[in-house]
C-alpha positions as CSV (number, residue, x, y, z in Angstrom):
1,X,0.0,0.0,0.0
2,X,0.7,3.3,-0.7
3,X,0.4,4.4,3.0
4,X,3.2,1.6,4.2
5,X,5.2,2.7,1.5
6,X,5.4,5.9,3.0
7,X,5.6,5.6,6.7
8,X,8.2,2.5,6.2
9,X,10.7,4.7,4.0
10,X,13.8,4.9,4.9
11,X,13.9,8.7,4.9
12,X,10.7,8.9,7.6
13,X,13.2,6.8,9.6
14,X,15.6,9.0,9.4
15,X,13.6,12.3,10.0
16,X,12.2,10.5,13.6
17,X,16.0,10.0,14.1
18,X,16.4,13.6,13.8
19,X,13.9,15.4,15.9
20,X,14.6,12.5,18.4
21,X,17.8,14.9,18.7
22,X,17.4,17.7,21.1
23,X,20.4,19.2,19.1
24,X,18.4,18.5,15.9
25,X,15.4,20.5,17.2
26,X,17.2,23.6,18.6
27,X,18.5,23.8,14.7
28,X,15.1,23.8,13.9
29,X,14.0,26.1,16.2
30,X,17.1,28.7,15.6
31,X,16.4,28.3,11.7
32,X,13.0,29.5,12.2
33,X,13.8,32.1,14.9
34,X,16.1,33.6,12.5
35,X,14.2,33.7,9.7
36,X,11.0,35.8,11.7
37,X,14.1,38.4,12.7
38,X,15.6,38.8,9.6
39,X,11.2,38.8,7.5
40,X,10.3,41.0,10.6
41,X,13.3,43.7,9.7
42,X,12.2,43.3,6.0
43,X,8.8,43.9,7.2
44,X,9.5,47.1,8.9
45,X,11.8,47.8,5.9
46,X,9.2,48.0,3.5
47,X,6.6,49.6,5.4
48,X,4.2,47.5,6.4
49,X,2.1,47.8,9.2
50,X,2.8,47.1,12.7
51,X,0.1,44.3,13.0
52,X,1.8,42.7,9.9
53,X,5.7,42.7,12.0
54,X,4.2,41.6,15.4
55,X,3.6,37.8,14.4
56,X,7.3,37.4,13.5
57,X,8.9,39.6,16.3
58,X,6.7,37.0,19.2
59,X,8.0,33.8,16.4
60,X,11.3,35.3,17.4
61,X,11.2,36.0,20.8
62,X,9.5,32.7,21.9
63,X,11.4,31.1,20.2
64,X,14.5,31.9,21.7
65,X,13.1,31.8,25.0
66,X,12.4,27.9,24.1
67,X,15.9,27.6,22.8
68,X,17.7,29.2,26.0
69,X,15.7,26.7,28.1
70,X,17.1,23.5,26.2
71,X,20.6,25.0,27.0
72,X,20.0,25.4,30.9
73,X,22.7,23.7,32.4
74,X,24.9,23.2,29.7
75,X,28.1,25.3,31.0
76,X,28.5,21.6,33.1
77,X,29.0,20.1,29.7
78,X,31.7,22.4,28.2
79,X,33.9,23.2,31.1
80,X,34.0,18.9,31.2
81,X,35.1,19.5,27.6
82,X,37.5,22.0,28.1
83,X,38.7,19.8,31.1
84,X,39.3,16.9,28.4
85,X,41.1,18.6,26.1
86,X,43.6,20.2,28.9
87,X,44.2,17.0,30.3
88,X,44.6,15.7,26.6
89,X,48.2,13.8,25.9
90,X,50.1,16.7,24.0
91,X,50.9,13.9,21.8
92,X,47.3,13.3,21.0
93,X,46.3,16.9,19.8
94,X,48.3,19.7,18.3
95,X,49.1,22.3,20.3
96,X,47.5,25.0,19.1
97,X,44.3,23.1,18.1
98,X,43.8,22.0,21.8
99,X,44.7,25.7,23.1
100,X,41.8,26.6,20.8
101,X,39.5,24.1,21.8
102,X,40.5,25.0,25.5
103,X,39.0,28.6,24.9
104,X,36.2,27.6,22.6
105,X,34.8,25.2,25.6
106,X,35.5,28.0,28.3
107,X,34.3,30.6,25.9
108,X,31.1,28.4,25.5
109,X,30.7,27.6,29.2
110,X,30.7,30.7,30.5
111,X,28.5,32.1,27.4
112,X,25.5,29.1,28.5
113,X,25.9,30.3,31.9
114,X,25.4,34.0,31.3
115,X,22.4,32.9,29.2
116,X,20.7,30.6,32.0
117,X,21.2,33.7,34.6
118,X,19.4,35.8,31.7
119,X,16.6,33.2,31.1
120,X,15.7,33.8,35.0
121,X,14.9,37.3,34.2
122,X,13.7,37.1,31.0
123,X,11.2,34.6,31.8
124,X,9.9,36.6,34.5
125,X,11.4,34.0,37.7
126,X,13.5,36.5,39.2
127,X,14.0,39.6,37.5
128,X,16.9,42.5,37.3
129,X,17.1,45.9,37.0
130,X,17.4,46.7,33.3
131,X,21.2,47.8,33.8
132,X,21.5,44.3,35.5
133,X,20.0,42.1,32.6
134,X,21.7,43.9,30.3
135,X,25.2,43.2,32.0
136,X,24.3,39.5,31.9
137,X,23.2,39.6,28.7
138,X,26.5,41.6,27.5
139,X,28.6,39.3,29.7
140,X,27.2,35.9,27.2
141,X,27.3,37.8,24.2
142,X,31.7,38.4,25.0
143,X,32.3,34.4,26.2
144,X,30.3,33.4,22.7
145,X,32.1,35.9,20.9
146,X,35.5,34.4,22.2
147,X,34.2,31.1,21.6
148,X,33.4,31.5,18.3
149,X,36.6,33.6,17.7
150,X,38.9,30.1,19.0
151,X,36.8,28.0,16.8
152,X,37.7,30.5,13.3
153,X,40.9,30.4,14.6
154,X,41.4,26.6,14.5
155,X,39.8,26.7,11.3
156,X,42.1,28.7,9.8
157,X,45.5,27.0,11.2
158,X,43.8,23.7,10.3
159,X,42.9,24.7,6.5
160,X,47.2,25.8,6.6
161,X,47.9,22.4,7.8
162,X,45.7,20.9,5.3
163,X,47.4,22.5,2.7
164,X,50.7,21.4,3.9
165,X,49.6,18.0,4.0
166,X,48.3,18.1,0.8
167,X,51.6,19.7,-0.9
168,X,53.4,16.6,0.4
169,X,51.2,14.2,-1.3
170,X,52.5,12.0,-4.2
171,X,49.3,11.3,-6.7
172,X,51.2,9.3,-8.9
173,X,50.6,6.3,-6.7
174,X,47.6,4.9,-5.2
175,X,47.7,5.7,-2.0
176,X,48.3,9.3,-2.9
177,X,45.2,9.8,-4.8
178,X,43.0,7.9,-1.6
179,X,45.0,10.5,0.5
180,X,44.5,13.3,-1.9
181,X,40.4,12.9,-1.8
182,X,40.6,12.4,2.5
183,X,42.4,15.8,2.7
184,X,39.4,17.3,0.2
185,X,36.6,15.8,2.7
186,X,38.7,17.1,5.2
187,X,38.6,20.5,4.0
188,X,35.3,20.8,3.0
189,X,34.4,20.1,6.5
190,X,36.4,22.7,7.9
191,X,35.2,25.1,5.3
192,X,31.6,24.3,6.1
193,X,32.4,24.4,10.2
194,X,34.0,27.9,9.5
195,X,31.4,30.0,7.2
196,X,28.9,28.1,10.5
197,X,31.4,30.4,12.9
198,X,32.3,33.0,10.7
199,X,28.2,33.5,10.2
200,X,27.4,33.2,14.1
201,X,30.0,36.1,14.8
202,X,27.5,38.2,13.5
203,X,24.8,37.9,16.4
204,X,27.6,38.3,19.7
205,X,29.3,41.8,17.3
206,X,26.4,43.1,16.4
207,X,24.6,42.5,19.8
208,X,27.9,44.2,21.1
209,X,27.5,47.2,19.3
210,X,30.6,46.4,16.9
211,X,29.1,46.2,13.6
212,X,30.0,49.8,13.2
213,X,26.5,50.7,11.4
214,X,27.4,47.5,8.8
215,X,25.2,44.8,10.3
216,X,21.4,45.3,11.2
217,X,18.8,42.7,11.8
218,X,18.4,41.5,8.5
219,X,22.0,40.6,7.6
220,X,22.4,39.1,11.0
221,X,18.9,37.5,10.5
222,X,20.3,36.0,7.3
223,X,23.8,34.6,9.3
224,X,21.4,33.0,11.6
225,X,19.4,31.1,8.9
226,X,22.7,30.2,7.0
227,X,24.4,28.7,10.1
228,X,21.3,27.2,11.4
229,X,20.8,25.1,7.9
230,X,24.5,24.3,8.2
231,X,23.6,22.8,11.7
232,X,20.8,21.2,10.5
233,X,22.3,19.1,7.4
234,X,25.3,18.2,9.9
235,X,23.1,16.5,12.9
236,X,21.0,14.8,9.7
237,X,24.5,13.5,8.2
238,X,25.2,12.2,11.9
239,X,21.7,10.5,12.4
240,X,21.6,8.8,9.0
């Protein structure tokens, strides 16, 4: 039957997979939150009415609220992280990658635990003075921005590597041209990972004040959705 057909294929398998994820729906979620900031500024952009904005800008705002709940508690998670790659074997990670991946975790940790003492107020538990909130809020906007900022940065060194490696490869044999096409996966991952970063920097610099009058809520609207479908192909590739 037509109905078995559908329900038993393989990709409805793999889409229960998916949202079985919490990581997979928070992609979701952010894709979507995104997207009402960036239609919402267009919106206002063109004109329209203030009833016609409000839809998107409560899409966006509840939105986030649902996302910074699924995070509560996660600093635990990355200072264990950041705890593992310290106590690494310097044999077992390049130096520099595992200094970045040091302050990506820490940058991380304290960015989810800025966030969670926002949530409190934002929620309406326990709320702050406005300067307050706003400190907190400023204080996880800095540890994501240097997270982000170690991540780029072992991107970068580990495109330079790649390239090294690559130079040293001998396609005339074999096991050149096997080695040839692992360091192109390789780099396309890193790529990928990298325009992901390169695109969240926008949201911690611009909610900083250092866009300099370049980024507004559509281009950083945009960022969002292009890092959030990023996100999303990546957990599906993982639960395949």
């Amino acid at each position: 039957m037509v109905a078995d057909a559908v329900i038993y294929h393989p990709t409805v398998s793999h889409y229960l997979k998916f949202v079985a994820t919490t990581v997979g729906r928070d992609k979701v979620m952010r894709l979507l939150q995104y997207f009402a900031r960036f239609y919402a500024w267009y919106l206002y952009r063109t004109n329209n009415p203030p009833s016609s904005i409000a839809p998107f800008e409560a899409l966006k705002k509840h939105f986030g609220l649902i996302r910074k709940s699924l995070r509560l508690g996660k600093s635990v998670e990355h200072l264990k992280a950041a705890a593992q790659a310290y106590d690494a074997k310097p044999s077992a990670l390049d130096p520099i990658l595992r200094f970045c991946a040091i302050g990506r975790q820490l940058g991380y940790a304290g960015y989810m635990f800025s966030d969670n003492v926002h949530f409190i107020h934002a929620t309406g538990i326990q709320t702050f003075e406005k300067s307050n909130a706003a400190r907190w809020q400023e204080r996880a906007y800095r540890a994501w921005f240097a997270g982000l900022t170690c991540n780029v940065v072992a991107g970068l060194y580990q495109l330079v590597r790649l390239g090294q490696r690559e130079r040293g490869i001998d396609r005339k044999e074999g096991e050149g041209v096997v080695e040839s096409k692992r360091v192109e996966r390789e780099r396309s991952a890193v790529r990928l990972q990298l325009l992901s970063d390169v695109c969240d920097l926008s949201v911690p610099v611009y909610g900083l004040g250092w866009g300099g009058g370049v980024l507004d809520d559509g281009l950083v609207g945009l960022a969002g959705v292009c890092s959030s479908a990023i996100g999303i192909w990546s957990v599906w590739q993982k639960t395949g």
